[in-house]
C-alpha positions as CSV (number, residue, x, y, z in Angstrom):
1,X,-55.1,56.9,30.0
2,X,-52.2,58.9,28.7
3,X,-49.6,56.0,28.7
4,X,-52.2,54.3,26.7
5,X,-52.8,57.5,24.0
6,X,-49.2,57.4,23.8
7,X,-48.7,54.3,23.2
8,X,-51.6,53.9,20.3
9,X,-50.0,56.8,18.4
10,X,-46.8,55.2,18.3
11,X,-48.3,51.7,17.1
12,X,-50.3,53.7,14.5
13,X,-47.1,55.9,13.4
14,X,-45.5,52.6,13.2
15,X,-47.8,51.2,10.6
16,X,-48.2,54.1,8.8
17,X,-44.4,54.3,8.2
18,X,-43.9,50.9,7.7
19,X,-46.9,50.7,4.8
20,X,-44.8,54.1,3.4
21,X,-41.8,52.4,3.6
22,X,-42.9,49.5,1.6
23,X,-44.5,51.2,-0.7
24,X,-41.4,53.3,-1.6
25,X,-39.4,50.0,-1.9
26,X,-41.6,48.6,-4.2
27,X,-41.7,52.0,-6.2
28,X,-38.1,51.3,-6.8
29,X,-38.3,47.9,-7.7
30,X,-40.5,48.7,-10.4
31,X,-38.7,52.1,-11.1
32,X,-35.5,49.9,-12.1
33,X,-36.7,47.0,-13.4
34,X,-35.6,44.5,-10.4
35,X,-37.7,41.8,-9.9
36,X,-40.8,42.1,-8.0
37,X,-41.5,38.9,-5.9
38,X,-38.6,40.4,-3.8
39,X,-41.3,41.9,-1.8
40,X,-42.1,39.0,-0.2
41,X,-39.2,40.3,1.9
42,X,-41.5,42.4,3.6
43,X,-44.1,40.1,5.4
44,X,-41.8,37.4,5.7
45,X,-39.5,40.5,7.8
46,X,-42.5,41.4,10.0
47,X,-43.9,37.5,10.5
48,X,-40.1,37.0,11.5
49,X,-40.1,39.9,13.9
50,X,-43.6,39.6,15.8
51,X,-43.8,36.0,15.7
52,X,-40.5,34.7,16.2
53,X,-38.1,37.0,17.7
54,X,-37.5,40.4,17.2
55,X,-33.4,39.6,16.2
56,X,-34.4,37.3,13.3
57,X,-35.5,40.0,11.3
58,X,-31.9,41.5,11.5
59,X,-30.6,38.2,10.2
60,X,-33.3,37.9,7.6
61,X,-32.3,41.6,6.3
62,X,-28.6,40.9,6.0
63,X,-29.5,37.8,4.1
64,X,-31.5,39.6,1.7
65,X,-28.9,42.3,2.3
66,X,-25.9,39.7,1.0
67,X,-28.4,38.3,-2.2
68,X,-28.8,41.7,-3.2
69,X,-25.5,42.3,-3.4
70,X,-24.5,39.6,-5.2
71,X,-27.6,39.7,-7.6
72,X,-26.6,43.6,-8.2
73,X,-23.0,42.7,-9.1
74,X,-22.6,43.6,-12.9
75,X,-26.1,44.9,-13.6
76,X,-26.5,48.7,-15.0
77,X,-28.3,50.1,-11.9
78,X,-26.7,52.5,-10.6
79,X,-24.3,52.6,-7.3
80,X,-27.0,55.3,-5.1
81,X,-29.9,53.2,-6.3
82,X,-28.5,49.9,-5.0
83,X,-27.8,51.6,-1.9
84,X,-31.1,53.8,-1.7
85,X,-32.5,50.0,-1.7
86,X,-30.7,49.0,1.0
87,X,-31.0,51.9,3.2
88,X,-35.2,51.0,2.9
89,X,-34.7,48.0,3.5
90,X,-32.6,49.1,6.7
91,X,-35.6,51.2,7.9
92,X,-38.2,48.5,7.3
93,X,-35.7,46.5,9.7
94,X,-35.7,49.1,12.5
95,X,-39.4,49.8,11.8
96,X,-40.4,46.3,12.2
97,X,-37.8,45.2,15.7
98,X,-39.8,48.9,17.0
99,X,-43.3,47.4,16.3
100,X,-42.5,44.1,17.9
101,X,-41.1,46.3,20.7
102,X,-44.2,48.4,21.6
103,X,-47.0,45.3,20.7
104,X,-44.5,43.8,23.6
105,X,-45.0,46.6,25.9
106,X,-48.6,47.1,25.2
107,X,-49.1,43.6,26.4
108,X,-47.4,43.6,29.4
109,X,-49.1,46.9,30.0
110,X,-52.7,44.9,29.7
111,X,-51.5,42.2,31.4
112,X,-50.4,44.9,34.4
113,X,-53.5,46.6,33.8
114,X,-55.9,43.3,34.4
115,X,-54.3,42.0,37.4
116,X,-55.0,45.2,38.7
117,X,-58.2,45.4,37.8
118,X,-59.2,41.6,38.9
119,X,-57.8,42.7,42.9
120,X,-59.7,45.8,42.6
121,X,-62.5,44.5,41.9
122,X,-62.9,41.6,44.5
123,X,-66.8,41.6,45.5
124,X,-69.4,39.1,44.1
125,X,-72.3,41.5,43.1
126,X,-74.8,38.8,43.9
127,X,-74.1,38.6,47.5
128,X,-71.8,41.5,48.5
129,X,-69.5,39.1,49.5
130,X,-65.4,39.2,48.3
131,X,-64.5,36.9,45.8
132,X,-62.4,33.9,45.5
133,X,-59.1,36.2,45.0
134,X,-59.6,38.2,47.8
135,X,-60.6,34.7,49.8
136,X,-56.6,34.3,49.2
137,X,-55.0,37.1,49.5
138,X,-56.6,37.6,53.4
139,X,-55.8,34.0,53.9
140,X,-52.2,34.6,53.4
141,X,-52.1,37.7,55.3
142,X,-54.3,36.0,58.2
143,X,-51.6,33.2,58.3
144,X,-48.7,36.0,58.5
145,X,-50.7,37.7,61.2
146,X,-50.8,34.4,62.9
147,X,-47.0,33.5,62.8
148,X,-46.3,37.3,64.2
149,X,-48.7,37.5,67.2
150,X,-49.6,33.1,67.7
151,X,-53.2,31.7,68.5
152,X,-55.3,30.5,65.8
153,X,-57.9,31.1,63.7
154,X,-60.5,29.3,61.7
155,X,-61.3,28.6,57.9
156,X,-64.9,27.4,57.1
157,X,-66.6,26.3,53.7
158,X,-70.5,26.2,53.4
159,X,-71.7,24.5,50.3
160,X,-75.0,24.3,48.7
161,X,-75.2,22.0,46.1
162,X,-78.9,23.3,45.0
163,X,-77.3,26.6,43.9
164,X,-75.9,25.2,40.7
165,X,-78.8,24.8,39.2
166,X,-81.5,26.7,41.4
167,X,-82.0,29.7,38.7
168,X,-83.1,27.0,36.5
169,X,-85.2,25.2,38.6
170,X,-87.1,28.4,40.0
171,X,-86.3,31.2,37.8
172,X,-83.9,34.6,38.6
173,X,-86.7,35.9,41.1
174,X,-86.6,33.2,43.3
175,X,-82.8,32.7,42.8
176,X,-82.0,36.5,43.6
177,X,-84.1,36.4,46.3
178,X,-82.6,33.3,48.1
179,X,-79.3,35.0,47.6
180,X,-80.4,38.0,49.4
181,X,-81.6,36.1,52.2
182,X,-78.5,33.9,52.6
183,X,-76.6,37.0,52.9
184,X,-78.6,38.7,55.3
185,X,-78.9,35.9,57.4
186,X,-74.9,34.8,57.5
187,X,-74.3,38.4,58.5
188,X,-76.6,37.9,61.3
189,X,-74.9,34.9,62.5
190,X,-71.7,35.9,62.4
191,X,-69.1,38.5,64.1
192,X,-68.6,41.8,61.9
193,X,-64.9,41.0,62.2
194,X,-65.6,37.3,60.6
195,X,-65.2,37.5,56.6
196,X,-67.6,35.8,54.4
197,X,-66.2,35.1,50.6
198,X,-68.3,33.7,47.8
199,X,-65.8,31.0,46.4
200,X,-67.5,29.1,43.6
201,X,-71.0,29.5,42.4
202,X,-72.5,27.0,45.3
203,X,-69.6,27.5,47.7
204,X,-69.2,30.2,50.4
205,X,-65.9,30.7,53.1
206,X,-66.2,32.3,56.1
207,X,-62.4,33.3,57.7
208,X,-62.8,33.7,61.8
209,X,-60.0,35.7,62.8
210,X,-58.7,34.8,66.7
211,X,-61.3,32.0,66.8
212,X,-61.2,28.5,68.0
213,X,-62.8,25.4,65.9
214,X,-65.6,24.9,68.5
215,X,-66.2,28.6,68.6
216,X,-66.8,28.5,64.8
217,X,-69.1,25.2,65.0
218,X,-71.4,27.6,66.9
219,X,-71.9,29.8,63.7
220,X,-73.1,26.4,61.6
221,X,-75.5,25.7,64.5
222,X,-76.8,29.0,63.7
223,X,-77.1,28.5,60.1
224,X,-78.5,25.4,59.3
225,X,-81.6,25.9,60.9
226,X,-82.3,29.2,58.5
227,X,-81.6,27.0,55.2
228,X,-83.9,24.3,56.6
229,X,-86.6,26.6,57.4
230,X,-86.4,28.9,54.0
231,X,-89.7,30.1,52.6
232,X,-89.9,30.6,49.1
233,X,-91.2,33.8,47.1
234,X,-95.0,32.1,47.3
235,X,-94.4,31.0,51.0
236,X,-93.8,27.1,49.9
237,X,-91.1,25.9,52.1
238,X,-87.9,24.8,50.9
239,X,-85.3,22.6,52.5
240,X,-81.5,23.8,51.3
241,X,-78.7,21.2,51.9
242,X,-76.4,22.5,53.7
243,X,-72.5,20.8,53.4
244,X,-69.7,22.4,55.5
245,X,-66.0,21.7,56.1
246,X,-63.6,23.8,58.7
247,X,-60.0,24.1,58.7
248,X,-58.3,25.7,62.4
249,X,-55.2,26.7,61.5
250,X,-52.5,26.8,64.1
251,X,-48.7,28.2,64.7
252,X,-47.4,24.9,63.9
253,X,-49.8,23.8,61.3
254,X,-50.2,27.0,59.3
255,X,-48.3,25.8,55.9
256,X,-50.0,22.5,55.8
257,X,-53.0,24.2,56.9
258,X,-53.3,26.3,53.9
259,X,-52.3,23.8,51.3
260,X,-55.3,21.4,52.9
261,X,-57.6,24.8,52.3
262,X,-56.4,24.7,48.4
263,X,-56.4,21.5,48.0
264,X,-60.4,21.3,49.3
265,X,-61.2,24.2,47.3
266,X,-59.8,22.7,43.8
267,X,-61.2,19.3,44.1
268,X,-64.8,20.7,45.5
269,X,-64.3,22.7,41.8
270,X,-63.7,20.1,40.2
271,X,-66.6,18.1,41.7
């Protein structure tokens, strides 16, 4: 919080000393009689600086710098005026490479800021389950575990098409509710050590750490039963699809195991 105070004075400083400096440049345009359209100096300095590169107002301000000069050559104004010109028109320069400097900084410092926030926050609130990013960063540690210590362990995806549109189809009650029963029930069929993700809005992983491929078919023996028996909120009964797809990933097939699991999950979102 105090980096970002910080950092919001100095943005705010900036812009108040730049709109000062400005103005006193144009005071002494007018003050002398120089020609006034040499303001434009000014935004085409700070579109330069922010939206090209931060050097290419230096260049643009020794241009100017150079014109001046030469336009100044034999006129009455005075030596310490020229160069009271060209002293603003330094600061504007160093005010300008300094905004460009901090609106960097500021950004990276959001950008910082939201990729922690995204791994922080890694729980669907519908279901309690993680989320797709945390599905991936315990896959990748899962697979290093693997290639320390061996065995295997197994990757499953449960899909239910209905969910894409169920809330439309029976309303938020009935969607909420089915959501709460799905999650109960996947709990109940699996190991507390097995990790349920909600991947996509109709797709759910389950990781089974130390488990073989037949051991994990057990769980979707478990679970299709309880989606083809579901009970509405008015007791009507209601058959859910149930698609699934397992991955058992090995010491020798871990890489290309994991780039299968991406690959499914990327064209079943595209789908």
């Amino acid at each position: 919080m105090r980096h970002w105070s910080a950092m919001s004075l100095q943005l705010i400083a900036l812009i108040v000393g730049s709109l000062t400096i400005s103005t006193l440049l144009s005071s002494l345009l007018m003050m002398n009689n120089l020609p006034i359209w040499w303001m434009i100096y000014i935004p085409v300095l700070y579109l330069s600086t922010l939206l090209i590169h931060r050097a290419s107002g230096v260049l643009i301000s020794i241009g100017f710098g150079v014109y001046f000069f030469i336009m100044m050559s034999g006129t009455p104004i005075p030596f310490i005026v020229q160069l009271l010109i060209l002293l603003v028109v330094a600061m504007l320069t160093i005010l300008a490479y300094l905004l460009q400097v901090i609106l960097f900084r500021s950004q990276f410092a959001l950008n910082v800021a939201e990729a922690r926030v995204s791994q922080l926050i890694a729980v669907d609130p519908e279901t309690g389950f993680d989320n797709r990013n945390r599905f991936f960063m315990d896959l990748e540690a899962e697979r290093d575990r693997l290639i320390r210590s061996g065995g295997t362990f197994v990757v499953t995806f449960i899909s239910l098409p209905l969910l894409n549109d169920f809330e439309k189809r029976y309303g938020l009650s009935e969607y909420e509710w089915f959501l709460d029963y799905f999650s109960d029930e996947l709990h109940e069929a699996t190991r507390r050590t097995d990790k349920k993700y909600r991947v996509a809005t109709d797709t759910f992983a389950i990781l089974f750490p130390q488990t073989s491929l037949e051991k994990a078919q057990i769980v979707h023996e478990r679970i299709k039963p309880l989606l083809h028996g579901y009970s509405r909120l008015d007791s009507e009964p209601l058959v859910i699809d149930c698609l699934d797809k397992s991955f058992e990933v090995t010491l020798e097939n871990s890489f290309m195991s994991l780039d299968e699991i991406r690959m499914y999950l990327s064209e079943d979102e595209k789908k």
